[in-house]
C-alpha positions in Angstrom: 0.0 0.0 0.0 1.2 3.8 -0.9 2.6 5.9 2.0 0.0 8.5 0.8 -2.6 6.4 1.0 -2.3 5.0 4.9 -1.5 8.5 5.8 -5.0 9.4 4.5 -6.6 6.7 6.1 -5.2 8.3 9.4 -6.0 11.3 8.2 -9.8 10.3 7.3 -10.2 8.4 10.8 -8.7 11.9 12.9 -10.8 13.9 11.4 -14.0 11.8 11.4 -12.9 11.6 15.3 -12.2 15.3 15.5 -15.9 16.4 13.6 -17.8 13.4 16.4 -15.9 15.1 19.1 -16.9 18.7 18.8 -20.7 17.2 17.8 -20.4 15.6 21.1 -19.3 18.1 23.0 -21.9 20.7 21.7 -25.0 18.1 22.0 -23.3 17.8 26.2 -23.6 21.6 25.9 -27.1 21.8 25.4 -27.5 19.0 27.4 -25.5 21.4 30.4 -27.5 24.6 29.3 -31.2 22.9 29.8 -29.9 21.4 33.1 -28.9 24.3 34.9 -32.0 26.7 33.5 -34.0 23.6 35.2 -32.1 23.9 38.2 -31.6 27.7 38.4 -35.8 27.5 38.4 -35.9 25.0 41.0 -33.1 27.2 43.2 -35.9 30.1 42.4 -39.0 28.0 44.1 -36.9 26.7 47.1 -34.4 27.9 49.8 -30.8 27.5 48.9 -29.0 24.8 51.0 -25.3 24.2 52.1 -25.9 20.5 49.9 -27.7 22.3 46.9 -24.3 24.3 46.6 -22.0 21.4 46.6 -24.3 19.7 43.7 -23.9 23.4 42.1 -20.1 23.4 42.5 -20.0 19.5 41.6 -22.1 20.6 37.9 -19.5 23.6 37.0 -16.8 21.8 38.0 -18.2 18.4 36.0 -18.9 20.9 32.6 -15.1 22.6 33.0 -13.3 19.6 33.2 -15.1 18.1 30.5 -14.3 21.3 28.2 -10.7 21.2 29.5 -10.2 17.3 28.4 -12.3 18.0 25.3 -10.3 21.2 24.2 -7.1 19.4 25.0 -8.0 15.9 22.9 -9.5 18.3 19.9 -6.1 20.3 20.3 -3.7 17.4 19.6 -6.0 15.6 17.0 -5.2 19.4 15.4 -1.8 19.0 15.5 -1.5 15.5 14.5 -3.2 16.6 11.2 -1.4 19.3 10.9 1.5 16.7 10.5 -0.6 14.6 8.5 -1.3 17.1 5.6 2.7 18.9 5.7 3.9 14.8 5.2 1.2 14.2 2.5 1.7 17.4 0.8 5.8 16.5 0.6 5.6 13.2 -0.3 3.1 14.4 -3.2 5.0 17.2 -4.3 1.3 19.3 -4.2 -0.1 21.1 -1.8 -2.9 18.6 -1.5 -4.2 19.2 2.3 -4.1 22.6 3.7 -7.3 22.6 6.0 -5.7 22.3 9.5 -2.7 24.3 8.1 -4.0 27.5 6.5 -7.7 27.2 8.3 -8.5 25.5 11.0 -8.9 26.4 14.8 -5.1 25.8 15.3 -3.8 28.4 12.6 -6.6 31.3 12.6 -7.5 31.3 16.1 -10.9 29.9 18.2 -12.5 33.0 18.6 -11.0 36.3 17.3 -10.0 34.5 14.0 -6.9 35.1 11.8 -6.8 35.7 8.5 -5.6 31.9 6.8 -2.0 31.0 6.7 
């Protein structure tokens, strides 16, 4: 089998695991975001407890570590592309993959993003 070839097969599995990743994490998002309106209405209807706290602090601290471990995984899977397409591309001779290169998260930014690469 080509080297190009098996590197695209790694390539097509990180980034089908990189695309069910983020889907994942946005669906526990919602998930989060309708839980804590519920309980924020409930807190509104009854009197605040030392326990109601702790399972308050216990929530937050559940939904960063999950976006901590879900931002690190996605961050590597990133790179590992990144590696990927500059070994594809020199092996081809052609600038064939430039995605996590030029646009993705890792090159223009999360938020405020970059012009491409």
């Amino acid at each position: 089998m080509d080297h190009i070839q098996i590197l695209f097969k790694e390539y097509d599995t990180l980034r089908a695991e990189s695309v069910a990743r983020l889907g994942g994490s946005y669906q526990f998002l919602t998930i989060a975001a309708v839980l804590f309106t519920a309980l924020t209405a409930w807190i509104s209807g009854h009197q605040a407890s030392s326990t109601l706290w702790i399972i308050i602090g216990v929530f937050v601290a559940s939904i960063i570590l999950f976006a901590v471990v879900t931002w690190r995984h996605l961050c590597l899977v990133a790179k590992r592309l990144q590696q990927i397409e500059a070994r594809i591309n020199d092996l081809s001779g052609a600038n064939l993959l430039e995605w996590e290169t030029s646009w993705g998260m890792g090159a223009t930014g999360l938020f405020l993003r970059r012009a491409p690469k």
